[in-house]
Structure formats: structure tokens, C-alpha cells
C-alpha positions as CSV (number, residue, x, y, z in Angstrom):
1,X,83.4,102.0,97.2
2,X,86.3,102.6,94.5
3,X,86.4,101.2,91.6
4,X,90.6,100.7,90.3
5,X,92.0,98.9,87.4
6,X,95.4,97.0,88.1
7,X,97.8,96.6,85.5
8,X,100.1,93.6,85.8
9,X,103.7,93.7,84.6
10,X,106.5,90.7,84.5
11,X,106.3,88.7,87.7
12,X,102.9,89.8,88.7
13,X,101.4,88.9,85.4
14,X,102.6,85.6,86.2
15,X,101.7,85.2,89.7
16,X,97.9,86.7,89.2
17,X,97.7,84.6,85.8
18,X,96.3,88.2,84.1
19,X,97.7,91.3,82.8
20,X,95.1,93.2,84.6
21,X,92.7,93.3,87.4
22,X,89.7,95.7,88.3
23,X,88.9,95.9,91.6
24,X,86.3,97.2,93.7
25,X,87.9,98.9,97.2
26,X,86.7,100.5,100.1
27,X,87.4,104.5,100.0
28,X,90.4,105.4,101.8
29,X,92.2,102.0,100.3
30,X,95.9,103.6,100.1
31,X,99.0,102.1,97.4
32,X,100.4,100.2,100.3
33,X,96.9,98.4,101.3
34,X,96.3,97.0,97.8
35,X,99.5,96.1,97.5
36,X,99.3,93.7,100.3
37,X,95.9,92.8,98.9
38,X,97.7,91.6,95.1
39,X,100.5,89.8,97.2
40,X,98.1,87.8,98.7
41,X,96.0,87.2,95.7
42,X,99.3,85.7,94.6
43,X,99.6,83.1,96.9
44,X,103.6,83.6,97.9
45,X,104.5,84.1,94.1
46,X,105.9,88.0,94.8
47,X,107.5,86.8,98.4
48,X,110.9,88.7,98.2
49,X,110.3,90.6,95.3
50,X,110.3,94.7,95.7
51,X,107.8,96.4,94.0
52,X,107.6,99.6,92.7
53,X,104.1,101.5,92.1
54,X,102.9,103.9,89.2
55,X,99.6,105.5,89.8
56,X,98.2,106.8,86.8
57,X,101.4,106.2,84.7
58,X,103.7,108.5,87.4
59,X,105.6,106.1,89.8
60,X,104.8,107.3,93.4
61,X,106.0,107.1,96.9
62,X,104.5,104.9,99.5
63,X,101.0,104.9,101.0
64,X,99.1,107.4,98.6
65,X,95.0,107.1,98.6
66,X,93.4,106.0,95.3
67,X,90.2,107.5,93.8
68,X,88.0,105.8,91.6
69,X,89.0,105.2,88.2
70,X,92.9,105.2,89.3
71,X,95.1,103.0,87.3
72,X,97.5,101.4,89.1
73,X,100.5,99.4,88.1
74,X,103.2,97.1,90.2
75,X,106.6,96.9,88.6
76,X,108.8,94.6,89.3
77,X,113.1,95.2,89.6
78,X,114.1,94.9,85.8
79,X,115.8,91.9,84.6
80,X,117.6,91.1,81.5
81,X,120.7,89.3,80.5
């Protein structure tokens, strides 16, 4: 088991009702796999939304394995008016 600490940014903040999670994983858990596991947390809330993934502060490409003590984060598209 891993042990990873989710940061939670904009829309995700709002759909998890936190602005950061810790979560224990099983080893081999990739970016791609937790993502699906915070979408579902969120109950619908991100359906539609792209998200884009830091790991350890450096945004990274699809489907890396996490270690313990990774910090990941889920950014949502920008917005502003």
C-alpha cells in the first residue's frame, strides 16, 4: 500500500467538499486509476470537465505510477472573465 496526498484545485475542491485528500492506494495505482477513483468520489460533479495532472508540482502525461508520499494535484481548464 501507498500512501498519496491529493491536492484539490477549483472545481474539484468543490465537488470533494476539501482542498485535499490523503489516500491510501494499492502499489502500482497509476495517474489515470486515481483519477477515476476522485471522479467517482465526486458523484458526477467533474462529468465533462478535462483534467490536467501535476505530480509532485511538474504536470505529467497520462498513466504514470505513484509512489508513496507523491503529491498529486487535478487542475481543472482555467476560467476567468
Amino acid at each position: 500500500m501507498i500512501k498519496v496526498t491529493i491536492k484539490c484545485f477549483s472545481q474539484v475542491k468543490y465537488a470533494l467538499g476539501t482542498d485535499e485528500l490523503i489516500l491510501e492506494l494499492t502499489t502500482g495505482t497509476t495517474t489515470n486509476k486515481l483519477e477515476k477513483i476522485i471522479r467517482k468520489k465526486a458523484n458526477g460533479k467533474l462529468d465533462g470537465i478535462t483534467l490536467r495532472v501535476a505530480l509532485n508540482q511538474k504536470y505529467v502525461p497520462d498513466n504514470i505510477e505513484l509512489s508513496h508520499g507523491d503529491e498529486v494535484a487535478f487542475i481543472p481548464p482555467v476560467q476567468g472573465g
